[in-house]
Structure formats: C-alpha cells, structure tokens
N, C-alpha and C positions, 0 to 999 in steps of 0.2 A: 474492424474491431474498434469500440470506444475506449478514451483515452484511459475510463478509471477500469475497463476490465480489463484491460491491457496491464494496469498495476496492480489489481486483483491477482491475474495471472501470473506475473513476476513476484509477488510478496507470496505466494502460496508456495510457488517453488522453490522459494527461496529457503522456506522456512520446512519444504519435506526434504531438500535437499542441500548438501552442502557447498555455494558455489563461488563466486567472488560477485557481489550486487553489481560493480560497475560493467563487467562482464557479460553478466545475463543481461542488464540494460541495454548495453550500447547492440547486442545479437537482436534483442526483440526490437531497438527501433528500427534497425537497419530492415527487418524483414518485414516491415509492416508500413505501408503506404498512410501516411500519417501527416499532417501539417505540421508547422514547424510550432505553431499554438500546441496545439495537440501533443505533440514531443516536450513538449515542456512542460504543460500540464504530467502527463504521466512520469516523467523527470523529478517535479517537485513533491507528485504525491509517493513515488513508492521512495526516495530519499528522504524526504519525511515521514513518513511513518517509519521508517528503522528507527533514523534519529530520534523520535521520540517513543518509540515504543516499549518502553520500562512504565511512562509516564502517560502513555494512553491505556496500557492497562489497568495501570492505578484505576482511573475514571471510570473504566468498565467495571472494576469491583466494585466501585462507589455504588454506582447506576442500576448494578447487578446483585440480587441476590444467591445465583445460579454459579457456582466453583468449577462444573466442565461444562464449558462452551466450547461447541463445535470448533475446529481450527477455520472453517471457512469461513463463519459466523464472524469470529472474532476478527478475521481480516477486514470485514465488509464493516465492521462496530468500528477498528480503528481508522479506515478509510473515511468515513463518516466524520469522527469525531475530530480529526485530522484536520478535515477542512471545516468542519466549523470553527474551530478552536484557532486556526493558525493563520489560515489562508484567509486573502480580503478580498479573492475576486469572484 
C-alpha cells in the first residue's frame, strides 16, 4: 500500500469512527511493510491534516462552491491541499 493511501485510509476512519489517531497510526504502521521514508511520510500527512483540518477546510469552501462534498472526497482535497500548502518535499 502507498504511503498517502495508507493516510487516506486512517483519516477516513478516523473520521467514521471514534479512535485515539496515535493509536490507529502506530497499528496501521506496524501492519504494513513500509520504509522508514514512507512511515514518515504517512506520519506527517495524516498528523497534519487533523492539525489543520478546521483550516483546510476553510480553503475547500474558498475553492468550492459545492456545501456536501463526499467525506472521501473531502479527505483526498485535504490530502492534497495539505501538501501543497505545507509540506516542501
């Protein structure tokens, strides 16, 4: 599995289900044959997007004229935006 659908995956459950983030993290890396690049990556992107996700969605209403966007949708928009916006690699 790639490292951003790996954060797809944990951001989606996170958000259908109630869990502790660091928790469902540290379970999906352990289970999943990953380099240590690649755990970081997924590390930075699904902890940043919580951390800003008040303020990614702003951007998406900016961007957006559309008020129900899919939940999946919306993960892969702040996934996206995420790393343009924040990340420099």
């Amino acid at each position: 599995m790639t490292p951003r659908k790996l954060a797809f995956d944990l951001l989606q459950r996170l958000e259908k289900n109630s869990q502790f983030s660091n928790i469902a993290l540290d379970r999906a890396l352990q289970k999943e044959e990953l380099s240590d690049a690649d755990k970081g990556l997924v590390s930075a992107l699904f902890y940043g997007v919580i951390e800003r996700k008040l303020t990614l969605d702003y951007y998406i209403s900016l961007l957006s004229d559309r008020k129900d966007i899919d939940l999946n949708i919306r993960i892969i928009l702040r996934l996206g935006l995420y790393q343009l916006l924040y990340m420099t690699k």
